[in-house]
C-alpha positions in Angstrom: 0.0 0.0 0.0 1.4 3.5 -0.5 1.8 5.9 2.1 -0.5 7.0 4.3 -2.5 10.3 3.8 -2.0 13.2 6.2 -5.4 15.7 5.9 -5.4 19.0 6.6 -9.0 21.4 6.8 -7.9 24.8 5.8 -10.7 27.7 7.2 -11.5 30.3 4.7 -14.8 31.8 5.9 -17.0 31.5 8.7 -21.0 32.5 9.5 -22.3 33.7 12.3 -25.5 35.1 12.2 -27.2 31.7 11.7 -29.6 30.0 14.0 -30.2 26.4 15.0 -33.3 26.5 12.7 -30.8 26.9 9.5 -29.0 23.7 10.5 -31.5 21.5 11.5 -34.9 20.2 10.7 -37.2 20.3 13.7 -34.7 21.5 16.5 -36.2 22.3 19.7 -34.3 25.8 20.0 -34.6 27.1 16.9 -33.8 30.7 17.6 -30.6 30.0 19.3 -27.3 31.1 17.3 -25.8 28.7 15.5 -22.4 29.7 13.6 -20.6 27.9 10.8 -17.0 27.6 9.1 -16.4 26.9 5.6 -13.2 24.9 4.9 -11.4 23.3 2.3 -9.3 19.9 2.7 -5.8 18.9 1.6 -4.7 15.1 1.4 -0.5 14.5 1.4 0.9 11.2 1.4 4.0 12.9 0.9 4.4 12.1 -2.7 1.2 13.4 -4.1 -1.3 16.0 -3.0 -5.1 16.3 -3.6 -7.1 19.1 -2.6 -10.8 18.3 -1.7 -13.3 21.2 -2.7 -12.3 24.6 -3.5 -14.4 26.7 -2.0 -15.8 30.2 -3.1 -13.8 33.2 -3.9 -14.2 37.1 -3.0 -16.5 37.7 -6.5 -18.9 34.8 -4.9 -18.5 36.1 -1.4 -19.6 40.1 -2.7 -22.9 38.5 -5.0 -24.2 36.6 -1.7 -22.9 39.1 1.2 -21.0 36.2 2.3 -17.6 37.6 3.3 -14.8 35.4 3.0 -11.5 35.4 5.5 -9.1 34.5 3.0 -8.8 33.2 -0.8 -9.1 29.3 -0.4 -6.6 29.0 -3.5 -3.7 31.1 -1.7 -5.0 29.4 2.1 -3.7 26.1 0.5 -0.5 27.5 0.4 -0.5 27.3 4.2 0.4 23.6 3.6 2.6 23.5 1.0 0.3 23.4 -1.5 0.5 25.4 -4.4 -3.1 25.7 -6.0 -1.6 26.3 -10.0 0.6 22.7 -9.9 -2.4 20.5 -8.1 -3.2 17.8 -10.7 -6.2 16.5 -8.6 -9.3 18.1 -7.4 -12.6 16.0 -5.8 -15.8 18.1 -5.9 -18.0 16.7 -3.7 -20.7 18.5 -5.2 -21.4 21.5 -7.1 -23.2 24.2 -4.8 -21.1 27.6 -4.4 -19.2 27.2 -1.8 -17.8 24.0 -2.5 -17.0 24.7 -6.3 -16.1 28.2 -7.2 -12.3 29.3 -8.0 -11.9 26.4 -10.5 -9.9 28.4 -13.0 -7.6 28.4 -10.2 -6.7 24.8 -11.0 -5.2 25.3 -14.8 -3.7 21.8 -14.2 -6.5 19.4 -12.1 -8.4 17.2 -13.2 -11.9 17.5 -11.3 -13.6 14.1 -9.5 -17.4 14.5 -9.9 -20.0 12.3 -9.4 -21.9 11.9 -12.7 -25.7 12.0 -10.8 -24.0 15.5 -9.5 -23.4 17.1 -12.9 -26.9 15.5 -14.4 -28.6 17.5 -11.2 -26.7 20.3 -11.4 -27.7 20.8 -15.3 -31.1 19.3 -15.9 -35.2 20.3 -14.9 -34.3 20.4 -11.1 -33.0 23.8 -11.7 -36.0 25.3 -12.8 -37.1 25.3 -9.1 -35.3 28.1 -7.4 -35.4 26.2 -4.5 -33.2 23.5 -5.8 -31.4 26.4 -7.8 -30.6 28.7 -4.7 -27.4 26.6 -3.3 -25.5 26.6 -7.5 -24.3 28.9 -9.0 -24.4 29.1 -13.0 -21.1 30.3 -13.5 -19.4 27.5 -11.2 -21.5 25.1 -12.7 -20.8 26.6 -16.7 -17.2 26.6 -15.7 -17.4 22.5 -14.7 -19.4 21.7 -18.2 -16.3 23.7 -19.8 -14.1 21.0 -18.3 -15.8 18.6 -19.2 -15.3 19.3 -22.8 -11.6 20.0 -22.6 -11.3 16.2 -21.1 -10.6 17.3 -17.4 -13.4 15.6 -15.5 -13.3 12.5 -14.1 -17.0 11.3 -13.4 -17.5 8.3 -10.9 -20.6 6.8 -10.9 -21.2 5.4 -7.0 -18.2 4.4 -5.1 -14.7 4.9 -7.1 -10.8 4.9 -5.7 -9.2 8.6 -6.8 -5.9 7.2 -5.8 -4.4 4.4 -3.7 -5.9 5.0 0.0 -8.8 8.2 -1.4 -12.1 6.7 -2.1 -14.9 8.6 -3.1 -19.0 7.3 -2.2 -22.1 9.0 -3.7 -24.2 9.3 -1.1 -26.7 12.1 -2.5 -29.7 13.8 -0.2 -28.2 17.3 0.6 -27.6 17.6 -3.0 -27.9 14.4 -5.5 -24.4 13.9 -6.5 -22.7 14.4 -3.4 -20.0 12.6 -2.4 -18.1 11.9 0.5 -14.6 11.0 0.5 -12.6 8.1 2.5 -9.2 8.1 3.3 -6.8 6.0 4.5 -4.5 7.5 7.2 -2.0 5.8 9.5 -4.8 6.2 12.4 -7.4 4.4 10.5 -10.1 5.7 8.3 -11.1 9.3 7.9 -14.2 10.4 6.1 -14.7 13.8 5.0 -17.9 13.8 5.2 -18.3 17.3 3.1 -22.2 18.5 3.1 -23.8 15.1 3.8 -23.3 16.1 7.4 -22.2 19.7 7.7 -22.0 19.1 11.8 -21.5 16.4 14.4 -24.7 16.9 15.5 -26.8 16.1 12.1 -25.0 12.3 12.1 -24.8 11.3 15.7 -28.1 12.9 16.7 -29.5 12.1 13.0 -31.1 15.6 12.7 -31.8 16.4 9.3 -29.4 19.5 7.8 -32.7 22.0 6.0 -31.1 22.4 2.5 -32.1 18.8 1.3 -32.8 17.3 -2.1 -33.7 14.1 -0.7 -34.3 13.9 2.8 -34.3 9.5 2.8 -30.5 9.8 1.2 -29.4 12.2 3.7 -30.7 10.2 6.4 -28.8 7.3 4.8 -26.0 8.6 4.3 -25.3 9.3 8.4 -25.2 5.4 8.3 -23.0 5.1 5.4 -20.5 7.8 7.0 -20.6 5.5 10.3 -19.7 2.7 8.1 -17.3 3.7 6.0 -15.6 5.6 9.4 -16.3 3.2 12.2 -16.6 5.7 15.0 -17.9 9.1 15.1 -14.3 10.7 15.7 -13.1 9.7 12.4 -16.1 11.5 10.2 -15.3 15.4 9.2 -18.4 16.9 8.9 -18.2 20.0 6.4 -19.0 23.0 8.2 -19.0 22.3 12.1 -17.1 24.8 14.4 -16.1 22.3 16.4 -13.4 20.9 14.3 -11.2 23.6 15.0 -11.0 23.1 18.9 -11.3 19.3 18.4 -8.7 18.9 16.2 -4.8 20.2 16.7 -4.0 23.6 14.6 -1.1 23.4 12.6 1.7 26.1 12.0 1.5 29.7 12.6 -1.1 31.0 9.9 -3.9 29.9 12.7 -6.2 28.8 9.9 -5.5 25.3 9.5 -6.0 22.1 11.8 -4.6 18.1 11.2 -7.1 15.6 11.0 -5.9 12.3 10.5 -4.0 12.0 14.3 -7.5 11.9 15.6 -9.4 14.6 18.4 -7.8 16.3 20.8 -11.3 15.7 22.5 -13.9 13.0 21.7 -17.8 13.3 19.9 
């Protein structure tokens, strides 16, 4: 087997002038504040480096009055990671925050799940509901690829590389994916948006933003699974990964994930 994969969750923006009722379906405080962090991922096995997600950049951030701390294509440099010489990118889906910036990648070729693309361009998107979480341009941008011969579409479960597996798992939006990785601790899932805090999967509390409700419920057994404890499963947007996990380095933005908590679930 080849190395082991080191992951690192890079911060780029944060919210917090949410409420519990944005998070979760039915919550019984739904006025209470309820803040989330936007992050992208890095995977080094120290011969290769994939970058999970890319975020959305300051142009995105100024259309939704979403401020962003810091460009998630320079934030990777944090880690060593330059964003121009990356030569593999996994989308786990499509909605703005998760895909913008991916001219910033002139050399990657993009994982996508194929149901992703297919949702993200067919009738769905004539309900602005469905609509609200893409945006056209990322998802214009993504079709360009396509044609130049730079996406790599999986179709269920798929291995991006020895140790990084991708699974579909759908519900929040029907092409996401989640990613497993092998580590030297074990198995880490980044769970991306199919649980975008500890508390939608260990509590099973539904996240609102849902295309299918039965997948997403699903697919907090299939991260459990794939994981085989709680600690192990990065969920995408939880505050609570940056005091559960150790920070790394000086630039105060970025934590190490495969070591395991510094405190349990």
């Amino acid at each position: 087997m080849a190395n082991p994969w080191d992951i690192y969750a890079v911060k780029y923006a944060e919210r917090n002038t949410r409420t519990r009722a944005d998070s979760f379906i039915f919550d019984d405080h739904p006025t209470a504040q309820h803040g989330m962090d936007y992050f992208v991922w890095v995977l080094d096995n120290g011969t290769r480096k994939i970058v999970v997600d890319t975020g959305y950049d300051q142009a995105e951030a100024t259309r939704r009055d979403r401020p962003i701390l810091r460009d998630p294509a320079k934030a990777i440099e944090a880690v060593g990671v330059d964003a121009e010489t990356v030569d593999t990118v996994i989308i786990t889906h499509l909605h703005y925050d998760h895909a913008g910036g991916l001219d910033r990648y002139p050399n990657a070729k993009f994982h996508l799940q194929a149901a992703e693309m297919q949702f993200a361009t067919g009738p769905c998107m004539c309900h602005d509901t469905l609509r609200m979480p893409f945006t056209a341009d990322h998802v214009c941008e993504m079709v360009q690829h396509v044609y130049s011969g730079r996406v790599v579409f999986h179709d269920g479960s798929a291995e991006v590389a020895e140790g990084v597996r991708v699974h579909c798992v759908g519900g929040h939006s029907r092409g996401l994916q989640v990613v497993e990785v092998a580590t030297a601790n074990g198995p880490v899932v980044l769970a991306s948006d199919a649980a975008h805090y500890f508390e939608n999967f260990v509590e099973r509390k539904p996240f609102p933003i849902v295309a299918d409700l039965e997948p997403m419920l699903e697919g907090y057994t299939t991260l459990m699974r794939l994981a085989g404890h709680a600690d192990r499963v990065i969920p995408g947007h939880d505050p609570i990964v940056t005091t559960k996990f150790p920070k790394v380095g000086t630039s105060g933005f970025v934590w190490r994930l495969d070591k395991g908590p510094l405190i349990t679930v």
